[in-house]
C-alpha positions in Angstrom: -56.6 19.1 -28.0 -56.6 16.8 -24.9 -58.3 18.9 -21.7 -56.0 20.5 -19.4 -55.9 20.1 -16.2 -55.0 21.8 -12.6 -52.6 20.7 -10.3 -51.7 22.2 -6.8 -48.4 22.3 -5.2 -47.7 23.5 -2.1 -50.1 26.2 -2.4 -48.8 27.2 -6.4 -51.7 26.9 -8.7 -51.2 25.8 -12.5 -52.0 23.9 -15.4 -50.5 21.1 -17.0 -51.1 19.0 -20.1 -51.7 15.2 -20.1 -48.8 13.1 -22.0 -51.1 12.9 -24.8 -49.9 16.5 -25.7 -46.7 17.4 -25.2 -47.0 20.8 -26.9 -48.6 22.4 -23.7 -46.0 22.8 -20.9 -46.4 23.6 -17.8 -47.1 26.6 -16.8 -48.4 29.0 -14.4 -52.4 29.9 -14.5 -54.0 31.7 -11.2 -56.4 34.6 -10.6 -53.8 37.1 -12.4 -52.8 34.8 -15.0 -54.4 32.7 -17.8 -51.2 31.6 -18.5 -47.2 32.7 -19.0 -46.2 31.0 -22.7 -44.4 30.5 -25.5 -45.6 31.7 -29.0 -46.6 27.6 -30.1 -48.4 27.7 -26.5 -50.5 30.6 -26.7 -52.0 29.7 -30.6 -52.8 26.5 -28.8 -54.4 28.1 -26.0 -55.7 30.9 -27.9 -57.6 28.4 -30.3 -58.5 25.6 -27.9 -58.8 27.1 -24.5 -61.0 27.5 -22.2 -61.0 31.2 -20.5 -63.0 34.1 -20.6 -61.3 36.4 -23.4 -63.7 39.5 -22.3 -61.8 39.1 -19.1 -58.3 38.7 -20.5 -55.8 41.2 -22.0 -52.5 39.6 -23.9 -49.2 40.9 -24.1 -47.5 39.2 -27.1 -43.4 39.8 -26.9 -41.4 39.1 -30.6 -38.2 38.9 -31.6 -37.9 41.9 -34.3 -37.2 39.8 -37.3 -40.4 37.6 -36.4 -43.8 38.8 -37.6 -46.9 39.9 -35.3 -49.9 37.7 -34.7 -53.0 39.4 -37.4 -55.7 41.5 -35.0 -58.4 39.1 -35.6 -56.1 36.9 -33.4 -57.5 39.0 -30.1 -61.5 39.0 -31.1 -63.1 38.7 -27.5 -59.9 39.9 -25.8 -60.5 42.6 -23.5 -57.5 44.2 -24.9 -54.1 43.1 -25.9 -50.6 44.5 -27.1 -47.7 43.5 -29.0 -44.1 44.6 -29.0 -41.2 43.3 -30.8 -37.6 43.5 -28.6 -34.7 41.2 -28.3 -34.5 39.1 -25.4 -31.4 40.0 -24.1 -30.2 42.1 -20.7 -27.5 43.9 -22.6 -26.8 45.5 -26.2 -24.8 42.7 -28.4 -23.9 44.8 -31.4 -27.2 45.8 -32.9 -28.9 42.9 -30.5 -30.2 45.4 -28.3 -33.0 44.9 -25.5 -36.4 46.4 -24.5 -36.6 50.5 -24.8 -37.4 52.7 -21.5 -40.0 53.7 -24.3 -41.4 50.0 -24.5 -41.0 49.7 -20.8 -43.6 52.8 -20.1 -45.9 51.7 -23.0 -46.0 48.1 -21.4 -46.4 49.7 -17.6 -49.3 52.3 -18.8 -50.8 48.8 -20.6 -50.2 46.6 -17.3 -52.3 49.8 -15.2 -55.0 50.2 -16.9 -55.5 46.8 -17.0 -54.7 45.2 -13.6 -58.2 44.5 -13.0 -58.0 41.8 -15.9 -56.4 38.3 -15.9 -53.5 38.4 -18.4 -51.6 35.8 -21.3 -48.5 37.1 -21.9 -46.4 35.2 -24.5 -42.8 35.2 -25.9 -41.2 33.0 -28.0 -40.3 29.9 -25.6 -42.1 31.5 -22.5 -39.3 31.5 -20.3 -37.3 35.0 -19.7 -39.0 38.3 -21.8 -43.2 36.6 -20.7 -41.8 35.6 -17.0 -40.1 39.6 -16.6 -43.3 41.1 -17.6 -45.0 38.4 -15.1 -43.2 39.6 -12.4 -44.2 43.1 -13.6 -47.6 42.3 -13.6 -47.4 41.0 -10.0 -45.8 44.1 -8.5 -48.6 46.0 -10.1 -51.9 44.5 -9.0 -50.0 43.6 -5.7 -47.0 45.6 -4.4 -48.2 48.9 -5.3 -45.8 49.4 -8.5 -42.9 49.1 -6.0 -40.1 47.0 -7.4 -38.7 46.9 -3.3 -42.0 45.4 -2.2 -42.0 42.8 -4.9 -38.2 42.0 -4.6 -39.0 41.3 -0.9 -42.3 39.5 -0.9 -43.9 36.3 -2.8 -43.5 36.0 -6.2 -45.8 33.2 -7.7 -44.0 33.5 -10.7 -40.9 33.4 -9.2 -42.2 30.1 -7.1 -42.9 27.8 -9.9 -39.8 29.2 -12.0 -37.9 27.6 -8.9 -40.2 24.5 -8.5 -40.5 23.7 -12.5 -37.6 25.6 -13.9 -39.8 27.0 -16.7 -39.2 30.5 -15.8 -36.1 32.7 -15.6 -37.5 36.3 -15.8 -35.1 38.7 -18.0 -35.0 41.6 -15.6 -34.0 43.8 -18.1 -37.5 43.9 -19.4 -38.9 44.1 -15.4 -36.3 46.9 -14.9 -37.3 49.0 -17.4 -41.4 48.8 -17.1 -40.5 50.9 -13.9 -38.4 53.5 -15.1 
């Protein structure tokens, strides 16, 4: 794998891959985040990266019908958690989203953590890994207030708007503070 890089915009820290390797996009990495992914991104990452995994906790988000990565995948993790829910806001038939269940689980995990840099992965690292992002923000920084975060900075949200990579599902945001 080519070495990733940093690049700073306008005060919005992340990495980016040379054109050499298109499978890396994008995507956010600062002092709460290794990095926001898809599934593809985070095996790369995971296998080739260079981060402290002592330091790091993951929060891996499936589809149901799509399998969970083996433990051994999170040796030198800190700690890590996976959890398999649809990426939708509302029920389609049996399509249904993330639990209140899930949502506490995910907020207990997010607490006990917030002293550790996180990679949180979904399948294409867009909606379900940007909602629990933004999640992870509001707890390290807003005091577990969804007002305060609604109403402050969001880095997230800031290089969602500058990249359009992310578009946080606020379904799964909603319920991690019920």
């Amino acid at each position: 794998m080519k070495e990733i890089g940093k690049q700073f915009e306008e005060g919005v820290e992340f990495e980016f891959c040379d054109n050499n390797n298109p499978s890396l996009k994008p995507h956010l990495s600062n002092d709460d985040f290794v990095a926001v992914v898809g599934r593809g991104e985070f095996l790369l990452l995971n296998d080739h990266g260079e981060f402290d995994k002592s330091n790091t906790v993951a929060i891996c988000l499936f589809d149901p019908d799509r399998n969970v990565h083996p433990e051994d995948t999170f040796k030198g993790y800190h700690d890590f958690i996976q959890m398999q829910f649809w990426d939708v806001e509302e029920p389609i038939g049996r399509i249904i989203p993330i639990s209140d269940e899930q949502g506490k689980e995910l907020f207990d995990f997010i607490s006990k953590n917030k002293d550790k840099r996180f990679l949180i992965h979904c399948e294409a690292g867009m909606s379900r890994s940007a909602g629990v992002a933004q999640a992870v923000e509001t707890i390290k920084h807003f005091e577990s207030s969804p007002y305060f975060f609604r109403t402050g900075f969001s880095a997230i949200s800031e290089f969602g708007q500058k990249t359009g990579r992310y578009s946080p599902n606020l379904t799964v945001f909603d319920s991690i503070f019920k």
